[in-house]
C-alpha positions as YAML, in Angstrom:
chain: A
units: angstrom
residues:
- id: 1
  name: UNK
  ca: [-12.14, -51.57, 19.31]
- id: 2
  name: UNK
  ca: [-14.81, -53.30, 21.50]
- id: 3
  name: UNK
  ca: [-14.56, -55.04, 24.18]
- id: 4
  name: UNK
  ca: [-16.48, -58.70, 24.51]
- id: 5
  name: UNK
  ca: [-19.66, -58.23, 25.59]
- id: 6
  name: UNK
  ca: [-18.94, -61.13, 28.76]
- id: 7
  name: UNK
  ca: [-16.42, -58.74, 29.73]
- id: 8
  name: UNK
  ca: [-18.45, -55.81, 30.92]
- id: 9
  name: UNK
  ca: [-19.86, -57.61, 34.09]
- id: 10
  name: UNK
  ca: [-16.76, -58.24, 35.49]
- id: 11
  name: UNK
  ca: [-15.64, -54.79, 34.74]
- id: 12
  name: UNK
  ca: [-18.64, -53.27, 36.86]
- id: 13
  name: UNK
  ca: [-18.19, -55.27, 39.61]
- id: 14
  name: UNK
  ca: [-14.82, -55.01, 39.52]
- id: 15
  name: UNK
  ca: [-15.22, -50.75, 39.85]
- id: 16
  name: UNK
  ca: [-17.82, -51.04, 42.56]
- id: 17
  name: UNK
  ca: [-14.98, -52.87, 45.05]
- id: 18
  name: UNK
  ca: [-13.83, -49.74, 46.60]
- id: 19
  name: UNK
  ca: [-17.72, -48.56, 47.31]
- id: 20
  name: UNK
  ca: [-18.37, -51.77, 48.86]
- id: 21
  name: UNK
  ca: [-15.87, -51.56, 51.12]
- id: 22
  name: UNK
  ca: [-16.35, -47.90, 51.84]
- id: 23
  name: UNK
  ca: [-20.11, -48.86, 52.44]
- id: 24
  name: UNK
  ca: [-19.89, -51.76, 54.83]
- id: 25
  name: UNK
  ca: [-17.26, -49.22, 57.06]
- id: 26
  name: UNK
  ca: [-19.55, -46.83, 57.30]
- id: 27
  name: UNK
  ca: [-22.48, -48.56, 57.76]
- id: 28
  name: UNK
  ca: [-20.86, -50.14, 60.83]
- id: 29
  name: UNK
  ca: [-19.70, -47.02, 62.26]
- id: 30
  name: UNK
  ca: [-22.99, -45.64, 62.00]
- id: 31
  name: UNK
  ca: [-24.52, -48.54, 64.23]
- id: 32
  name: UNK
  ca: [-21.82, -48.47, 66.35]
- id: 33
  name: UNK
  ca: [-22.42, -44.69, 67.00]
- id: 34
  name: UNK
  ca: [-26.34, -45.20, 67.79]
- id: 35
  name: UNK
  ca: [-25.09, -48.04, 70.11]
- id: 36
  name: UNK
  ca: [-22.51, -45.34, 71.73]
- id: 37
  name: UNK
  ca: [-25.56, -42.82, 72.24]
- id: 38
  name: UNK
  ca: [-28.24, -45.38, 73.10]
- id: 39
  name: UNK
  ca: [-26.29, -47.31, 75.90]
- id: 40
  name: UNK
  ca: [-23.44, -44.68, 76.81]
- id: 41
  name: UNK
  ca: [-21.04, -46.96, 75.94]
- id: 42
  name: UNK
  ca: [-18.07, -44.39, 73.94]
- id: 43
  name: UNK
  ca: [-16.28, -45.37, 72.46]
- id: 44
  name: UNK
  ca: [-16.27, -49.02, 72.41]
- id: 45
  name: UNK
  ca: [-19.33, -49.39, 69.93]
- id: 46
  name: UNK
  ca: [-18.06, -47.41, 66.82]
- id: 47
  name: UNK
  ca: [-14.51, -48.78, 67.69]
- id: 48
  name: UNK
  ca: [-15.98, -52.16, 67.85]
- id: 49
  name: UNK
  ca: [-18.54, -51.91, 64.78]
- id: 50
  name: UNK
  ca: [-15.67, -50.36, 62.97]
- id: 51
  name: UNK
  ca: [-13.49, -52.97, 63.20]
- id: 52
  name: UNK
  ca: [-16.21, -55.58, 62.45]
- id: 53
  name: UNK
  ca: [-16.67, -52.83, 59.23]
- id: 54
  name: UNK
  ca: [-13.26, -52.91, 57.80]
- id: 55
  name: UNK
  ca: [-12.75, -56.63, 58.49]
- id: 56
  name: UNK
  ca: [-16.28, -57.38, 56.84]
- id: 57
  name: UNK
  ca: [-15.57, -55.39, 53.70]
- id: 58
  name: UNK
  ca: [-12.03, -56.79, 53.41]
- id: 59
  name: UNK
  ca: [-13.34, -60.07, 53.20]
- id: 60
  name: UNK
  ca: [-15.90, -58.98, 50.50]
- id: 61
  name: UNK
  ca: [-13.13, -56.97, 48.45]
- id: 62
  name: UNK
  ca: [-11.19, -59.76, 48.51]
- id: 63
  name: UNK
  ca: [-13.59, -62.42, 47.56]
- id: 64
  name: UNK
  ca: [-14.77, -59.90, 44.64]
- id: 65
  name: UNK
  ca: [-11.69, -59.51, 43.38]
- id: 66
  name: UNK
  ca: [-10.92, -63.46, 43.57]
- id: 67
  name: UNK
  ca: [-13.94, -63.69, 41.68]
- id: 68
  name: UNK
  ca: [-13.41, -61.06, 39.10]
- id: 69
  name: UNK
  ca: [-9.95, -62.47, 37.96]
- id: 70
  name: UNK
  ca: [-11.05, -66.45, 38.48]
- id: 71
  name: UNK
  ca: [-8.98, -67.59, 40.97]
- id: 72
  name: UNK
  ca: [-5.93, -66.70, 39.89]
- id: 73
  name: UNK
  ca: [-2.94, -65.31, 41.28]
- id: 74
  name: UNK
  ca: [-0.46, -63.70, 38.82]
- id: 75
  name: UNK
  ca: [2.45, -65.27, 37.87]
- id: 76
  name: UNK
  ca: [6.02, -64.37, 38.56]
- id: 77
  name: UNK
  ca: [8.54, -65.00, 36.08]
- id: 78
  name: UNK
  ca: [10.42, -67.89, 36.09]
- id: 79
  name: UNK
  ca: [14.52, -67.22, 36.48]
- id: 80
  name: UNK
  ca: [16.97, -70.00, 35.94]
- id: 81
  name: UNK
  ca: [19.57, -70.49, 38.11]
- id: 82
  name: UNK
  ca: [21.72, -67.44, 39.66]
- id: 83
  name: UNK
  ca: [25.13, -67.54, 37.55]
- id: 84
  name: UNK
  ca: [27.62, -70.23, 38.67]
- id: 85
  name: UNK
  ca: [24.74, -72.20, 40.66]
- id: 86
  name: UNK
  ca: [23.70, -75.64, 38.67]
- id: 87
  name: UNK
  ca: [20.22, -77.09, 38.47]
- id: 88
  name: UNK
  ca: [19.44, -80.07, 40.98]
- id: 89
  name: UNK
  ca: [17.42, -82.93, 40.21]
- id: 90
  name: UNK
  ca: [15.40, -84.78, 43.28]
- id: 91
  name: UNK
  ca: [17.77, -87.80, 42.58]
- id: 92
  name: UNK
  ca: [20.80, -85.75, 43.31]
- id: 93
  name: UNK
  ca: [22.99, -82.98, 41.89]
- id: 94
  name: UNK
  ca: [23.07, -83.33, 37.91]
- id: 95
  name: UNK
  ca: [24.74, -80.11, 37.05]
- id: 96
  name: UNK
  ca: [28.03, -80.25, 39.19]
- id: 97
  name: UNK
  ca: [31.44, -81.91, 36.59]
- id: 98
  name: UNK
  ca: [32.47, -85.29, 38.26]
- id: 99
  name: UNK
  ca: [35.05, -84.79, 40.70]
- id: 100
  name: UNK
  ca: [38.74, -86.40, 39.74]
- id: 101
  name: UNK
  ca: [40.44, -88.18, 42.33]
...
């Protein structure tokens, strides 16, 4: 069985994620290692560039994958009350017997 044909761009983008993120890391590093060698600055440039790496492809994968699946978060199922607790209302508690006095 086949797949919808709208479906297949998501898919792709979807499996390129991890190479995006992998990409913008290194990337960084790499200028961050010319800027160690070119002003003798070691380490702080690649620890610098890779931090601006990892947090730049983190916000990327993240958007992507917002992107990918709409929006939307998925949805945790919905349990009723614990046994022996009652349902409350905003107006008060509903589920409790009346009390006798």
């Amino acid at each position: 069985m086949s797949r919808p044909r709208d479906h297949w761009p998501s898919t792709s983008r979807s499996l390129n994620m991890g190479f995006e993120l992998a990409a913008a890391l290194a990337g960084f590093c790499l200028l961050g290692y010319w800027i160690d060698v070119r002003y003798d600055t070691a380490p702080w440039g690649l620890l610098i560039c890779a931090c601006l790496g990892l947090i730049g492809g983190m916000y990327n994968l993240i958007r992507t994958a917002l992107a990918v699946t709409g929006g939307r978060r998925p949805e945790s199922r919905k349990r009723g009350p614990a046994p022996g607790e009652s349902e409350r209302s905003e107006k008060g508690d509903r589920g409790s017997p009346p009390s006798s006095g």
